[in-house]
C-alpha positions as CSV (number, residue, x, y, z in Angstrom):
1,X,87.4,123.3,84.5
2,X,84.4,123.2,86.3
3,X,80.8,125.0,85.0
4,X,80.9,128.2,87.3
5,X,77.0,128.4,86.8
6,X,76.6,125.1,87.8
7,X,78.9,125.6,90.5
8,X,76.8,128.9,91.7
9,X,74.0,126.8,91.3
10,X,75.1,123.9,93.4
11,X,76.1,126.2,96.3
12,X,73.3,128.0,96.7
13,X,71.2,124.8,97.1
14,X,74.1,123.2,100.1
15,X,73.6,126.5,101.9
16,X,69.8,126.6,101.7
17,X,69.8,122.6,102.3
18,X,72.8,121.2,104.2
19,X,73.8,124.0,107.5
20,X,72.7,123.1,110.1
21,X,74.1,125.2,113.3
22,X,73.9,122.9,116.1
23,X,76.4,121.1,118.0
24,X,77.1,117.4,116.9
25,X,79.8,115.0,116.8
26,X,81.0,114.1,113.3
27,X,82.2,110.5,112.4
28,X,85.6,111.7,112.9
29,X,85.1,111.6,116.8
30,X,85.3,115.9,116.4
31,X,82.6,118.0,117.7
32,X,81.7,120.9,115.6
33,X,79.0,123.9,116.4
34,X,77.5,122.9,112.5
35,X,76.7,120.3,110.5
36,X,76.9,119.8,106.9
37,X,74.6,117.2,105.7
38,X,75.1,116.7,102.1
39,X,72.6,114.3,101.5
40,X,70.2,116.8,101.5
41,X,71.4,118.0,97.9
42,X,73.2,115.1,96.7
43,X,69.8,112.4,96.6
44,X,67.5,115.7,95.6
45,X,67.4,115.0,91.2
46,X,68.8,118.4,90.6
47,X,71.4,118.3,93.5
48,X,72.8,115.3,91.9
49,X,73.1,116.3,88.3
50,X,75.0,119.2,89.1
51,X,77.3,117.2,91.5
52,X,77.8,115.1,89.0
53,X,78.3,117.3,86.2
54,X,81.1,119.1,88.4
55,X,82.8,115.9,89.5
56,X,82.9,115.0,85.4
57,X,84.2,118.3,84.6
58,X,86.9,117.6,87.1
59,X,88.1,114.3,86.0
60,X,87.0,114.9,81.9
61,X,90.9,115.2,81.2
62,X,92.0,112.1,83.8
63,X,92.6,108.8,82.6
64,X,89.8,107.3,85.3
65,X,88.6,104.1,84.9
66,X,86.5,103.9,87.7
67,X,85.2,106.2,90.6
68,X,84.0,105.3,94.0
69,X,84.1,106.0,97.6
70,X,83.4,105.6,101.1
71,X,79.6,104.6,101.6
72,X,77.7,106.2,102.9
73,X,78.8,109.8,101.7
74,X,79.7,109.0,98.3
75,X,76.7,106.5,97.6
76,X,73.9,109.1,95.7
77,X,77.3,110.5,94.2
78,X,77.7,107.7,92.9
79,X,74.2,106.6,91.0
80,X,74.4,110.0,89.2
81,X,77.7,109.8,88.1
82,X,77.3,106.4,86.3
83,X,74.4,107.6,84.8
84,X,75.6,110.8,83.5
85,X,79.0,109.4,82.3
86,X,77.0,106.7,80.6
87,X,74.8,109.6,79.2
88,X,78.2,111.2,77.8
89,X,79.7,108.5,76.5
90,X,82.1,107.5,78.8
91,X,81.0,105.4,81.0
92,X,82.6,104.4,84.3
93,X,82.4,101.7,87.1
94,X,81.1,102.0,89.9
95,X,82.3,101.1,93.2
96,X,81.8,101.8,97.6
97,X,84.0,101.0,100.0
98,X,82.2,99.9,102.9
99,X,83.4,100.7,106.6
100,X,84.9,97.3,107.1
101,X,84.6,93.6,105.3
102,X,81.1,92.1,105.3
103,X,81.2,89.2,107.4
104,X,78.4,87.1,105.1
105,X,77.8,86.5,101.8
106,X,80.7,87.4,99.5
107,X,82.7,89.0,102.2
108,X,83.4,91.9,99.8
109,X,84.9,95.1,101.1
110,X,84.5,96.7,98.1
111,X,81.3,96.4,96.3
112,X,80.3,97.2,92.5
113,X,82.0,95.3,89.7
114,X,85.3,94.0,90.8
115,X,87.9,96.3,90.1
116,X,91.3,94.6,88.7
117,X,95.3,95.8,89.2
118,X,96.4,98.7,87.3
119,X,92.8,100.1,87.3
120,X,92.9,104.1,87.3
121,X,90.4,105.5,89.7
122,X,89.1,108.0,91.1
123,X,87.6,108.4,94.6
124,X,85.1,110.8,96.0
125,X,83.1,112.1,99.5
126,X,80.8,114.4,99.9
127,X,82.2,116.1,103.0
128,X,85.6,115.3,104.4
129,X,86.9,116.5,107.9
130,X,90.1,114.5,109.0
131,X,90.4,112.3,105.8
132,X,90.1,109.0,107.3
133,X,87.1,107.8,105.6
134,X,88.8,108.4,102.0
135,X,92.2,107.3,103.2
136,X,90.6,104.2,103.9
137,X,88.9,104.4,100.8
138,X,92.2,105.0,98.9
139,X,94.3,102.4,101.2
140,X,91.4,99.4,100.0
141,X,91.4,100.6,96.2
142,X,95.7,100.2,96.6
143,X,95.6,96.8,98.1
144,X,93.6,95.6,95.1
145,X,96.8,97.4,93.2
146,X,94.7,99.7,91.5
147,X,96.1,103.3,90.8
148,X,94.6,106.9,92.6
149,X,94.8,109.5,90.2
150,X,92.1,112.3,91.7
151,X,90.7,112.4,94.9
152,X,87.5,115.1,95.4
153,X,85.4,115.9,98.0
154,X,81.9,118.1,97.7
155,X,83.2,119.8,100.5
156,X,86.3,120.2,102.8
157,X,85.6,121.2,106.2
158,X,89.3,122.1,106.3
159,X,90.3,120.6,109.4
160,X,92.8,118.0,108.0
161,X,91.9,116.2,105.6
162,X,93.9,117.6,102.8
163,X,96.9,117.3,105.0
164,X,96.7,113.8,105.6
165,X,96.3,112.6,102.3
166,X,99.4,114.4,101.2
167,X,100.9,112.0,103.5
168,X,99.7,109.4,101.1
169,X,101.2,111.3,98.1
170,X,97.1,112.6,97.1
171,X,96.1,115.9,96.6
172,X,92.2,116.6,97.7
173,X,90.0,118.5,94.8
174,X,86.9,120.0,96.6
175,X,83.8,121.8,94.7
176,X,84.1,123.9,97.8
177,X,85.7,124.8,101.0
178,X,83.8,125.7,104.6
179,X,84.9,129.3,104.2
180,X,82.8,129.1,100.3
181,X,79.4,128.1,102.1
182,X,80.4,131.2,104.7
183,X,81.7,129.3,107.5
184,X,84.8,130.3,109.1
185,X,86.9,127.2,110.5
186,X,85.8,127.7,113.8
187,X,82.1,128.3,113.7
């Protein structure tokens, strides 16, 4: 169960950081009339923590060995998490997914420490529209034969992305919805 004053704390910093009301084209290919750019609470310090300590709450009673997710979105989500877990005693690893196989070096498409089959984990975004940047996430994390049990999102824009990964058998958590920060689906 998530901290509701943490929770009331962490949405009153995405809607005085994050909206933006403009028209943009998300990574998805969609255009939207707003933009929701996480990033500007998730790498502030106190925007983190409380990501964090929500995300924690959220998996506390999962057995999750390891959380990670699609860079760039889950990346600061990521640093806090380890630290804070670490801080609580229960450490987890770390991982991000990158967008496709680096062509040099180790050729990893997965980086962090090297997850191993049957490894429980986790994955998380901040924002997801369609899903296809956390299915990918969850399809890389499955070839490696390691086991989903929570997929959560800061935010679901609520145009899809829940849907599709209940084609994968995955039900999305999300801190909040679009209609939470005020926006209605088609603003």
């Amino acid at each position: 169960m998530m901290d509701n004053k943490v929770k009331q704390r962490l949405l009153q910093l995405i809607k005085e950081k994050t909206l933006f009301y403009q028209p943009v084209v998300l990574s998805s290919g969609k255009r939207s009339n707003y933009y929701i750019d996480a990033k500007q609470v998730t790498l502030l310090p106190e925007g983190a923590y409380l990501v964090a300590k929500l995300i924690l709450d959220l998996i506390k009673d999962e057995d999750v060995e390891a959380i990670g997710g699609p860079t760039i979105g889950a990346d600061p989500l990521l640093g806090a998490i380890n630290c804070l877990s670490y801080l609580n005693q229960r450490p987890l690893q770390g991982f991000i997914v990158r967008k496709e196989q680096k062509k040099h070096g180790m050729q990893r498409f997965i980086e962090g420490p090297f997850l191993k089959k049957g490894t429980k984990v986790a994955i998380i975004d901040d924002v997801v529209t369609t899903g296809e940047s956390i299915i990918r996430a969850v399809k890389a994390v499955k070839e490696l034969g390691c086991e989903v049990v929570k997929v959560i999102a800061l935010v679901d824009r609520c145009e899809g992305g829940r849907e599709a990964l209940k084609k994968y058998g995955l039900t999305l958590t999300s801190i909040f919805t679009i209609r939470e920060l005020g926006i209605g689906e088609t603003s």
